[in-house]
C-alpha positions in Angstrom: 88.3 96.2 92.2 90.4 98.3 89.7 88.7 100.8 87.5 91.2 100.9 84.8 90.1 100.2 81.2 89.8 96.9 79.9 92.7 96.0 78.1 92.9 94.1 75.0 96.1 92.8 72.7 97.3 95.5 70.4 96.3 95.8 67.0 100.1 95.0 65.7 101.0 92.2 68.5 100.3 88.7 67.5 101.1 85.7 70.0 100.8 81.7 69.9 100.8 79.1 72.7 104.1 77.0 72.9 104.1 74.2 74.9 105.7 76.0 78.1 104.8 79.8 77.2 103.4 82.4 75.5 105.2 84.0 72.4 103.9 87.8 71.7 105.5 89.0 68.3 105.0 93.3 67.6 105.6 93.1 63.4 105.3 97.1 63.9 109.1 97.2 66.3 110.0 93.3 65.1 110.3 92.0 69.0 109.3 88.9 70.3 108.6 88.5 73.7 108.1 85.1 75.7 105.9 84.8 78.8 106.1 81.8 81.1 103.3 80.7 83.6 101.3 81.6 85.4 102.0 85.2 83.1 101.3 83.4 80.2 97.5 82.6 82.2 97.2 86.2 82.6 97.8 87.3 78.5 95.3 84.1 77.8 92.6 85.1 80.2 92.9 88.9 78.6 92.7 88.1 75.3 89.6 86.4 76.3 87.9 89.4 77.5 88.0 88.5 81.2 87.3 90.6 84.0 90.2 92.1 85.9 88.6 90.6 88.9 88.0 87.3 87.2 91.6 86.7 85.9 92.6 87.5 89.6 90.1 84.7 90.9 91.3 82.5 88.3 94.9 82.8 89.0 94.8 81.8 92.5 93.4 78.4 91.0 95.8 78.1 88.6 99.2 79.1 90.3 98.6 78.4 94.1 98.6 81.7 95.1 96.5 84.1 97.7 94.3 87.3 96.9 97.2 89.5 97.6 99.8 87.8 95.1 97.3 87.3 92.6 96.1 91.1 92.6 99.9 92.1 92.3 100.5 90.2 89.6 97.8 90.9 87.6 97.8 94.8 88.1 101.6 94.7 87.8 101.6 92.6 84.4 98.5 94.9 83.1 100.9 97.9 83.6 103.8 96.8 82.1 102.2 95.1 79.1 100.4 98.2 78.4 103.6 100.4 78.8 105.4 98.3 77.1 102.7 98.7 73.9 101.7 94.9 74.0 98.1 95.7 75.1 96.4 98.7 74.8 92.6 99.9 76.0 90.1 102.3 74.3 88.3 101.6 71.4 89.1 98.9 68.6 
């Protein structure tokens, strides 16, 4: 299990559901930025406060996958999100 901080949407992204992705809007940079599935299932299950380990379990459910692919694609997405200023951790 990862020890990172738990991550959380930045203050200055917003994001809505569209029928086939997620759409993550930064007002501070003006981007948009869309995220198909199964990422889109990995911003959801963030913004919800889930566990690292939990949105792992969950996504081997929801896309079909194994332990393995599910732990690289959550760590990898976490990572890049966070570089990428679309989540951030510490306090609110």
């Amino acid at each position: 299990m990862e020890n990172r901080p738990k991550p959380r949407c930045a203050g200055h992204v917003t994001w809505v559901v569209e029928p086939h992705c997620v759409v993550l809007f930064d007002s501070t940079r003006n981007l948009r930025h869309e995220l198909a599935y199964p990422e889109a299932a990995v911003w959801d299950l963030i913004t919800r406060g889930r566990s690292e380990e939990t949105i792992r379990s969950m996504l081997e459910l929801i896309a079909g996958i194994g332990p393995r692919e599910a732990r690289e694609l959550v760590g990898s997405r976490l990572d890049l999100w966070a570089e990428e200023g679309w989540l951030e951790t510490g306090a609110p």
